[in-house]
N, CA, C and O of each residue as an XYZ file, in Angstrom:
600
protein
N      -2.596      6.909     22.278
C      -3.291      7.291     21.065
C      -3.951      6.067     20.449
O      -3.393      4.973     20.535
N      -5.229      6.227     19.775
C      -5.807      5.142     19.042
C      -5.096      5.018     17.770
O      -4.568      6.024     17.297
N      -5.004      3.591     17.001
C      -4.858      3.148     16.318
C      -6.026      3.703     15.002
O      -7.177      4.069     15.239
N      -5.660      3.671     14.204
C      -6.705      3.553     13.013
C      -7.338      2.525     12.626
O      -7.082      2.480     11.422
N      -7.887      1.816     12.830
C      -8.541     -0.086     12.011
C      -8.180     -0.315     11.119
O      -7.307     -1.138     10.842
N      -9.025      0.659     10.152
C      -8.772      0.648      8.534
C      -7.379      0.428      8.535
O      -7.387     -0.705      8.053
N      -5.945      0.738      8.764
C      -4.863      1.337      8.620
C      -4.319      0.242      8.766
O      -3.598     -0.127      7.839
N      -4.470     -0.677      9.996
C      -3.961     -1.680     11.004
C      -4.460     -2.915      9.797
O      -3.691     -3.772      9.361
N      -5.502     -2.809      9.512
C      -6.013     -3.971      8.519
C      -4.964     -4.047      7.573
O      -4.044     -4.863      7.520
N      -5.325     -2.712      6.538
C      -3.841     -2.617      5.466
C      -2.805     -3.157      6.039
O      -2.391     -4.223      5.584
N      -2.370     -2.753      6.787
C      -0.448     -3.277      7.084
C      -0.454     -4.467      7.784
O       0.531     -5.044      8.242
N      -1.842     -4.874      7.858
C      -1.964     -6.789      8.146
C      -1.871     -7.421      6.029
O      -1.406     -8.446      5.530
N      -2.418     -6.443      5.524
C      -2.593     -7.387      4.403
C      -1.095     -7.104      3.660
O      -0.722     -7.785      2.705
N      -0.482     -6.263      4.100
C       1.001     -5.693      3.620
C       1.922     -6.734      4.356
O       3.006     -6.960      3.819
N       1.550     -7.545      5.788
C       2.746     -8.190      5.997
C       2.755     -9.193      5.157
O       3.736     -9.623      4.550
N       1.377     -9.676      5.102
C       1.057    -11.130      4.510
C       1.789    -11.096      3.010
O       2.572    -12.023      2.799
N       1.610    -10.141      1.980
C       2.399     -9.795      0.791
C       3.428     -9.786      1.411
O       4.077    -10.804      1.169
N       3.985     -9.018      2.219
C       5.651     -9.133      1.892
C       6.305    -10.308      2.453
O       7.478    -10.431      2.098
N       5.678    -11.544      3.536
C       5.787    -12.574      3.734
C       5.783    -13.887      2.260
O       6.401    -14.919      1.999
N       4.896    -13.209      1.737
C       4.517    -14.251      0.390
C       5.765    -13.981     -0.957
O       6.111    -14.706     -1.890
N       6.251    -12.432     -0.473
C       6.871    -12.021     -1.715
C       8.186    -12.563     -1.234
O       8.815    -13.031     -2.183
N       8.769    -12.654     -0.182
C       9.933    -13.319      0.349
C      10.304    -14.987      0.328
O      11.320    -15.677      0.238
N       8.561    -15.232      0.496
C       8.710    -16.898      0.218
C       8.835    -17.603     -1.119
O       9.348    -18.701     -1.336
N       8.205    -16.668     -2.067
C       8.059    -16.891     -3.345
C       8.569    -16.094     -4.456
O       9.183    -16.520     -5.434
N       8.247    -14.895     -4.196
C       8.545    -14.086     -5.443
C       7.150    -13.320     -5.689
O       6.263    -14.095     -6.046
N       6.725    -11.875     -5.573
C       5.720    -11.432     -6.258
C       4.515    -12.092     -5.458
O       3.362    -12.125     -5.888
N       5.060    -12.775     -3.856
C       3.519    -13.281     -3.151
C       2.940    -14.585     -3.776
O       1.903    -15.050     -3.302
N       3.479    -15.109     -4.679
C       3.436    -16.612     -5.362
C       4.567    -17.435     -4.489
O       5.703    -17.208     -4.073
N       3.413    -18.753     -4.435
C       4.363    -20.046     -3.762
C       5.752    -20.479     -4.163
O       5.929    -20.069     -5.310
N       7.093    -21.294     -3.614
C       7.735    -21.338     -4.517
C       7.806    -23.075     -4.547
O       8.803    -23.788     -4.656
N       6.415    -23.447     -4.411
C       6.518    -24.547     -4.544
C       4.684    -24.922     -5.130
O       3.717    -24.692     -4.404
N       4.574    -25.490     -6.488
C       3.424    -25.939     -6.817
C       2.541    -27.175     -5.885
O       2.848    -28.278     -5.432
N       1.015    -26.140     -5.883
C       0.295    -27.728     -4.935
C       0.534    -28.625     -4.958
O       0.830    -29.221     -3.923
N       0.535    -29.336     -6.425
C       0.836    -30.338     -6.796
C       1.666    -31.053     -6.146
O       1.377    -32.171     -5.720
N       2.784    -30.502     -5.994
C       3.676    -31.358     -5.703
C       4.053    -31.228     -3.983
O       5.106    -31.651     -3.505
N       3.063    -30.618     -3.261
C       3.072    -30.782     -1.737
C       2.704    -32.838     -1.608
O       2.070    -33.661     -2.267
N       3.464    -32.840     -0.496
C       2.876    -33.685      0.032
C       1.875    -34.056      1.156
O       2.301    -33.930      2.304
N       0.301    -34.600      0.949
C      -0.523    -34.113      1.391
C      -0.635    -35.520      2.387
O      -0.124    -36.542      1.928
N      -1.189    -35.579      3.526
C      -1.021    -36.455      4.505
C      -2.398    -36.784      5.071
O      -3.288    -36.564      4.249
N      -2.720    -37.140      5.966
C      -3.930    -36.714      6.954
C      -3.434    -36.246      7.671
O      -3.863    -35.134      7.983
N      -2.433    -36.688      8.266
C      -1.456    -36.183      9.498
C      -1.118    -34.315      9.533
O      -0.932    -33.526     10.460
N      -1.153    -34.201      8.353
C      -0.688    -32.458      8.270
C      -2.053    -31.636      8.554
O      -3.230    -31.821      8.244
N      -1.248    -30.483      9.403
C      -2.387    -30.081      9.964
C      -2.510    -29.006      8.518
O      -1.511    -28.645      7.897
N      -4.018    -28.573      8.126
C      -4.314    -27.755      7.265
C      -4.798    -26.237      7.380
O      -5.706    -25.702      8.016
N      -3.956    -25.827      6.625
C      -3.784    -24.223      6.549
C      -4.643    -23.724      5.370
O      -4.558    -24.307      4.289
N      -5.497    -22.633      5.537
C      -6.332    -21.963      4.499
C      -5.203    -20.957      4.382
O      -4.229    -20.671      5.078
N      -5.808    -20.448      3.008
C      -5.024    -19.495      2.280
C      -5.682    -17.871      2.385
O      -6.784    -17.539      1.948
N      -4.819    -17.094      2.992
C      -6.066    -16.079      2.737
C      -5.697    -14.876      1.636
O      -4.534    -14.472      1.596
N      -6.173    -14.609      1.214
C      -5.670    -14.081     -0.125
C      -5.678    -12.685      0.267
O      -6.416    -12.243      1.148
N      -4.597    -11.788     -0.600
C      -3.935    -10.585     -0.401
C      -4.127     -9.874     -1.633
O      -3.844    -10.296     -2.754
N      -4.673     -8.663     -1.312
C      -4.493     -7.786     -2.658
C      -3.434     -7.217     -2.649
O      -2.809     -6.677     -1.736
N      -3.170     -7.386     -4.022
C      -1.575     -7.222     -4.304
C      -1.370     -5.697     -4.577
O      -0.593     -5.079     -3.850
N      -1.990     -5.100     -5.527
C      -2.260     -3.540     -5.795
C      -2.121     -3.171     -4.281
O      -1.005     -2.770     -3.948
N      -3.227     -3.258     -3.171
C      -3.137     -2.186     -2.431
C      -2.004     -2.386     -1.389
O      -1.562     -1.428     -0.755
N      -1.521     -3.715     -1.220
C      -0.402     -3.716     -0.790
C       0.834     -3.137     -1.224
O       1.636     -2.656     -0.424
N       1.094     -3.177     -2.982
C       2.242     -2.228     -3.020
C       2.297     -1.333     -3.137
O       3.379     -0.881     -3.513
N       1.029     -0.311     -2.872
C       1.026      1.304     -2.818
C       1.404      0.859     -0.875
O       2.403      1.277     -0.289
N       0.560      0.156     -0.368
C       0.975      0.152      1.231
C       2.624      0.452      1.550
O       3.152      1.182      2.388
N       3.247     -0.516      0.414
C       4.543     -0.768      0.524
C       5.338      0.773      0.011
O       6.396      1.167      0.502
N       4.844      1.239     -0.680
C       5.446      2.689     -1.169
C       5.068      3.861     -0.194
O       5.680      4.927     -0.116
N       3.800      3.444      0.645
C       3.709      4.343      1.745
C       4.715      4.291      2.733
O       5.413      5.272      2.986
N       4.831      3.200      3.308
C       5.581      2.801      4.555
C       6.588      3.282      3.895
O       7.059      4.186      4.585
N       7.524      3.095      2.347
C       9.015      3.155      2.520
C       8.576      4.522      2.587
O       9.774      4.749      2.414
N       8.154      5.421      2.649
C       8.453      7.256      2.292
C       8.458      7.172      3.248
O       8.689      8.316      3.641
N       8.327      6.378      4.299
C       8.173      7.202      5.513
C       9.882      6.684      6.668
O      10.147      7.157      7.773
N      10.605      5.767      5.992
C      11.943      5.429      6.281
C      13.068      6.714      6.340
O      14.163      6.615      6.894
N      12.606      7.844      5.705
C      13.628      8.812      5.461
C      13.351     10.224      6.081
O      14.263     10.948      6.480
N      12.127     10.535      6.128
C      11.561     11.485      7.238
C      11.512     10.911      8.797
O      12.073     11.275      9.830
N      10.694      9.977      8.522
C      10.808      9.329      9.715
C      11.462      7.770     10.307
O      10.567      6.960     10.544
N      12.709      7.325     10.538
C      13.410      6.036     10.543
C      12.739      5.093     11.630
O      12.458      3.902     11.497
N      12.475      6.228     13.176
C      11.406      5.616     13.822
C      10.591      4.473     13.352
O      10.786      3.269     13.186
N       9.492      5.390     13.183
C       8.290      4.934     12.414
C       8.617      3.537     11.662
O       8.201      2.401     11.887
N       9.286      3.910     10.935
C       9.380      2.732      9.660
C      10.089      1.291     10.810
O       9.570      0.315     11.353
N      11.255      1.762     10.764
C      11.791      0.362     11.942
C      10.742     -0.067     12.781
O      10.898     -1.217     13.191
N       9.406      0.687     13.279
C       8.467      0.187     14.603
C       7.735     -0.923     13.551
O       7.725     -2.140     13.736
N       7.019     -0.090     12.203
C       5.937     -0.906     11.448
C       7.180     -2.429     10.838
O       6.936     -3.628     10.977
N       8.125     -1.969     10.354
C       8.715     -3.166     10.125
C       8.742     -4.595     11.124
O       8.358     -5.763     11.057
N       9.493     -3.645     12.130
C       9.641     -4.939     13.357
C       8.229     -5.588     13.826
O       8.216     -6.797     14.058
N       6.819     -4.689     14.002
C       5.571     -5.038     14.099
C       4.815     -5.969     13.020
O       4.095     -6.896     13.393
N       4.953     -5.768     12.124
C       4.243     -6.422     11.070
C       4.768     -7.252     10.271
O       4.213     -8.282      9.889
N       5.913     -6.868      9.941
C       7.182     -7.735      8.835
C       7.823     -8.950      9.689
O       7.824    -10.112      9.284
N       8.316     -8.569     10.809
C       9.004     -9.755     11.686
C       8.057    -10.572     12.832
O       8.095    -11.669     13.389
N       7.200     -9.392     12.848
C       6.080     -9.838     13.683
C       6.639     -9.795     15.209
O       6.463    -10.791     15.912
N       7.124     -8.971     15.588
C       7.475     -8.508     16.952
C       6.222     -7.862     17.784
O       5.807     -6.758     17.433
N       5.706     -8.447     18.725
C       5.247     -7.592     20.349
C       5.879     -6.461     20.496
O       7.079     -6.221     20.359
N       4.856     -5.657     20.833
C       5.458     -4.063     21.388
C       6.783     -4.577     22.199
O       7.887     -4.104     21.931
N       6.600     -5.607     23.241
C       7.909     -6.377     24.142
C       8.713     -6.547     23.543
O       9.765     -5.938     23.735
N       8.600     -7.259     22.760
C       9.691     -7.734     21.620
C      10.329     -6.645     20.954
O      11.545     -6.770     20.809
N       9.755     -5.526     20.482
C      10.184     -4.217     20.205
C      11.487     -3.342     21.099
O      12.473     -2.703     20.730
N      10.797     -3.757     22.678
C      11.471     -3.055     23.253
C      12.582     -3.852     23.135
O      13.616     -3.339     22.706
N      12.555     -5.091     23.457
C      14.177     -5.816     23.999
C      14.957     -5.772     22.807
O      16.139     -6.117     22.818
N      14.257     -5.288     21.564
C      15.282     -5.052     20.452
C      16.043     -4.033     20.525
O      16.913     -3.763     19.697
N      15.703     -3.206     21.796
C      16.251     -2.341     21.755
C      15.769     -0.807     20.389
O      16.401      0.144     19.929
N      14.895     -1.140     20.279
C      13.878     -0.403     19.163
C      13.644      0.623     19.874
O      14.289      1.638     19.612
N      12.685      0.651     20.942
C      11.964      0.984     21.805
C      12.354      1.498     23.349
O      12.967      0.792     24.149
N      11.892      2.840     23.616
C      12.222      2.899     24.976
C      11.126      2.073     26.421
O      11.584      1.779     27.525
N       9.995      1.906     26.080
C       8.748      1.643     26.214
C       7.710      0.784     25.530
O       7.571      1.203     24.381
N       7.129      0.018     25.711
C       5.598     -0.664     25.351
C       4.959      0.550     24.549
O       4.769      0.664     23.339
N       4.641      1.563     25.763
C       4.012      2.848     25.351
C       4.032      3.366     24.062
O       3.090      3.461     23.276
N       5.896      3.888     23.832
C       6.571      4.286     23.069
C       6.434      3.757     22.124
O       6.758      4.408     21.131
N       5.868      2.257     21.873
C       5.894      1.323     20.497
C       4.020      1.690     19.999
O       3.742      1.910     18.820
N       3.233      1.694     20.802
C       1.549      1.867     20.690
C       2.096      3.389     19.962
O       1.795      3.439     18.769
N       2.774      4.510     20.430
C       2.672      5.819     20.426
C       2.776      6.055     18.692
O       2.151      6.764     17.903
N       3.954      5.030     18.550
C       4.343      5.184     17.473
C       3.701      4.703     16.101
O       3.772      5.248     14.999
N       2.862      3.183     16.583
C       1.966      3.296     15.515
C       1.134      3.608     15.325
O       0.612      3.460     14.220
N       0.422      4.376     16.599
C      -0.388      5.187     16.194
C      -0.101      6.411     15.444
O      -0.977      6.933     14.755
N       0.946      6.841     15.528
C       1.706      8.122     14.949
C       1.837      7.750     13.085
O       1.644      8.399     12.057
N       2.237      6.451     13.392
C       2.745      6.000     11.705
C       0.866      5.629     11.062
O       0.683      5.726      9.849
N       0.342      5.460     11.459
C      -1.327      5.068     10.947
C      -1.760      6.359     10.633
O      -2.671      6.402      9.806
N      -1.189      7.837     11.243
C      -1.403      8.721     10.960
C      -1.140      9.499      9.463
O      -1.773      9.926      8.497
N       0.125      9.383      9.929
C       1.230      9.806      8.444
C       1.051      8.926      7.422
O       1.431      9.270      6.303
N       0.483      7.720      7.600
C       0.113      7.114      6.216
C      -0.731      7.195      5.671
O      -0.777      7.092      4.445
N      -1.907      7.457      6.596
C      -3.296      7.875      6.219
C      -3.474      9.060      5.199
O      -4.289      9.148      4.281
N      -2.594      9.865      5.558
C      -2.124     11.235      5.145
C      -1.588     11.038      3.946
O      -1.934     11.788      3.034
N      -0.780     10.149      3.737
C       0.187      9.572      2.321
C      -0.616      9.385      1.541
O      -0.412     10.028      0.511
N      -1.925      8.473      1.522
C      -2.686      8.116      0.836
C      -3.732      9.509      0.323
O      -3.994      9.971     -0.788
N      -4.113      9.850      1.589
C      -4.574     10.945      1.079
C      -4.605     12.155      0.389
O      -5.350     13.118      0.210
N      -3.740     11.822      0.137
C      -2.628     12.401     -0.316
C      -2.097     12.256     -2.293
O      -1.933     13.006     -3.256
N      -2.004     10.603     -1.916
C      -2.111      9.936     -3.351
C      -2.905     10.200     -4.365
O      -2.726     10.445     -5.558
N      -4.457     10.039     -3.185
C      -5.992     10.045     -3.929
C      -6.075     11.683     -4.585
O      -6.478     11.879     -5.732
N      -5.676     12.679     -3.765
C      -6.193     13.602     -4.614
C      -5.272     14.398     -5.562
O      -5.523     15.423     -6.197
N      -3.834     13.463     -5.479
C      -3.079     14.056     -6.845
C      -3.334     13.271     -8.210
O      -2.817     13.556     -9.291
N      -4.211     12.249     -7.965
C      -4.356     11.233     -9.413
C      -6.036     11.820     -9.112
O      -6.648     11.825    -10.180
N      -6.647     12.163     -8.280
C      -8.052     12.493     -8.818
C      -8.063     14.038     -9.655
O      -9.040     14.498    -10.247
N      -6.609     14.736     -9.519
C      -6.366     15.750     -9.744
C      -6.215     15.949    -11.777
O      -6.659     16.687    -12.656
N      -5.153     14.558    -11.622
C      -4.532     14.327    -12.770
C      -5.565     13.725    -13.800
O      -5.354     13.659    -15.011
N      -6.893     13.227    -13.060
C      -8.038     12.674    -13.437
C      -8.797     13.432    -14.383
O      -9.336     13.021    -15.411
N      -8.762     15.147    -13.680
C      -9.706     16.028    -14.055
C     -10.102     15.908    -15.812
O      -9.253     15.649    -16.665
N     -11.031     16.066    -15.997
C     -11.822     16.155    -17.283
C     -10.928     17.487    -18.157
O     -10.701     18.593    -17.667
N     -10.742     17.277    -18.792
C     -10.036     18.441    -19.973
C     -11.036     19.691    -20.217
O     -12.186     19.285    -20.385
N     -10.941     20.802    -20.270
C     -11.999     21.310    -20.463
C     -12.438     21.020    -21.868
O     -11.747     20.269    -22.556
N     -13.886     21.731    -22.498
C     -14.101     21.390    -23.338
C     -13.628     22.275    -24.927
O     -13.331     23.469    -24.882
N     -13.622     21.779    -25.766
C     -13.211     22.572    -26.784
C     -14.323     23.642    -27.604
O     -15.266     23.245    -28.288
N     -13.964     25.088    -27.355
C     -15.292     25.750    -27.971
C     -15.973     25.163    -29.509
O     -15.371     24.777    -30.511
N     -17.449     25.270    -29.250
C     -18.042     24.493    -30.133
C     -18.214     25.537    -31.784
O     -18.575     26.694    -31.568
N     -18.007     25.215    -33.119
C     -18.070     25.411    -34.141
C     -19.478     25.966    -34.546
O     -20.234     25.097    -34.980
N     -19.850     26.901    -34.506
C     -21.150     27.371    -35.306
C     -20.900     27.523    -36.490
O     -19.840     27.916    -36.978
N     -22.308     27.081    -37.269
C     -22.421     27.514    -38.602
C     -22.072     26.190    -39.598
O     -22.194     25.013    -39.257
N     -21.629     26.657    -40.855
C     -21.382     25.557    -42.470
C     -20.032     25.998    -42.545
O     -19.591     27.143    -42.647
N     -19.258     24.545    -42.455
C     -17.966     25.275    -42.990
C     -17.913     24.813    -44.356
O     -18.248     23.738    -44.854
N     -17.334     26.037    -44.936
C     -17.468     25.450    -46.512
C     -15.714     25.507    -47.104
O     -14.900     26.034    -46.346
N     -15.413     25.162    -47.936
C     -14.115     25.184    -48.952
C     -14.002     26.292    -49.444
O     -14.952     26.636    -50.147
N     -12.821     27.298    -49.291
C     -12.497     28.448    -49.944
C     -11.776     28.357    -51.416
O     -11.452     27.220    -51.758
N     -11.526     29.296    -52.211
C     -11.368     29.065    -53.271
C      -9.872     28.335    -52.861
O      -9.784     27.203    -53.336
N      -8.808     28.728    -52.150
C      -7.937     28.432    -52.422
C      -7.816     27.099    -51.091
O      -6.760     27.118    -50.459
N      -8.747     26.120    -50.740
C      -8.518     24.945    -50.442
C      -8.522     25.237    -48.825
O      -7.916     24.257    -48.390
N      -8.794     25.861    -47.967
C      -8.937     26.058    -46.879
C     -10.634     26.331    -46.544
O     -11.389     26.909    -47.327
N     -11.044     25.765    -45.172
C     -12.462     25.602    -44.880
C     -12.081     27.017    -44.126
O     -10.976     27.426    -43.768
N     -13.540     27.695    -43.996
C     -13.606     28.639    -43.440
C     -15.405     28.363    -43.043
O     -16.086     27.613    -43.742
N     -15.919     29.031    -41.948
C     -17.599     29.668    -41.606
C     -18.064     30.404    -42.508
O     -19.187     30.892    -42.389
C-alpha cells in the first residue's frame, strides 16, 4: 500500500516535537545558546523549526489510535519516535515482516487522515454561523405602562 506524503511529512514534524519536547520541555532547548560552547572544530547543525500546534493535534491523533488500534500506534512510535527501520521493527519483535511494517503505516496514514478529517468538520460544524435573528419592523414606541411595543 502507498503511503500518504502529506501524512509521512506530519509525523516527520511530530517526531522532531516530541524529540525536542523530551530534550527540553514543550520542544525548547534545555540549554541556552549562549552558553553552548562554540568551537570551529564542532560540526554545525541547523535548526529546523516545528510547528508546534499541528504537531500536538498530530500527537492527539496518533494517541486515539493506541486503544483501537495498539498495532498501529507501537509501528508509528517505533518508526518515528525511536526512529527504527521497518528491520529494526521487525527484530523488535514488533513485526512479523518488513512488509507487515510498510502495511501498517500505510494503514495508520489512513486512519489518521480520517482523524483529522474528521476534526475539521466537527469544529467547521461548531463554526456554523448562528442563524439570524428575525428582523423588527416598524417604530417601537413606550406604552403607557413602560413597556415598548410596534
Amino acid at each position: 500500500m502507498a503511503r500518504i506524503e502529506w501524512m509521512h511529512n506530519r509525523l516527520q514534524n511530530w517526531a522532531l516535537w516530541a524529540a525536542r519536547e523530551r530534550g527540553g520541555g514543550l520542544g525548547f532547548s534545555t540549554q541556552s545558546v549562549l552558553l553552548r560552547d562554540v568551537t570551529g572544530s564542532e560540526a554545525r547543525e541547523s535548526w529546523v523549526p516545528v510547528d508546534e500546534v499541528e504537531a500536538g493535534i498530530t500527537d492527539r491523533a496518533v494517541s486515539s489510535l493506541a486503544e483501537p488500534h495498539p498495532e498501529l500506534h507501537e509501528t508509528l512510535v517505533h518508526f518515528y519516535i525511536h526512529q527504527l527501520s521497518a528491520i529494526g521493527i521487525v527484530a523488535a519483535g514488533s513485526a512479523a515482516s518488513v512488509s507487515t511494517v510498510h502495511s501498517r503505516l500505510a494503514n495508520a496514514d489512513r486512519k489518521l487522515a480520517a482523524w483529522l478529517a474528521a476534526r475539521t468538520e466537527r469544529q467547521t460544524a461548531a463554526a456554523a454561523p448562528l442563524p439570524k435573528a428575525p428582523r423588527v419592523t416598524g417604530t417601537l414606541r413606550r406604552s403607557k405602562n413602560g413597556s415598548f411595543t410596534t
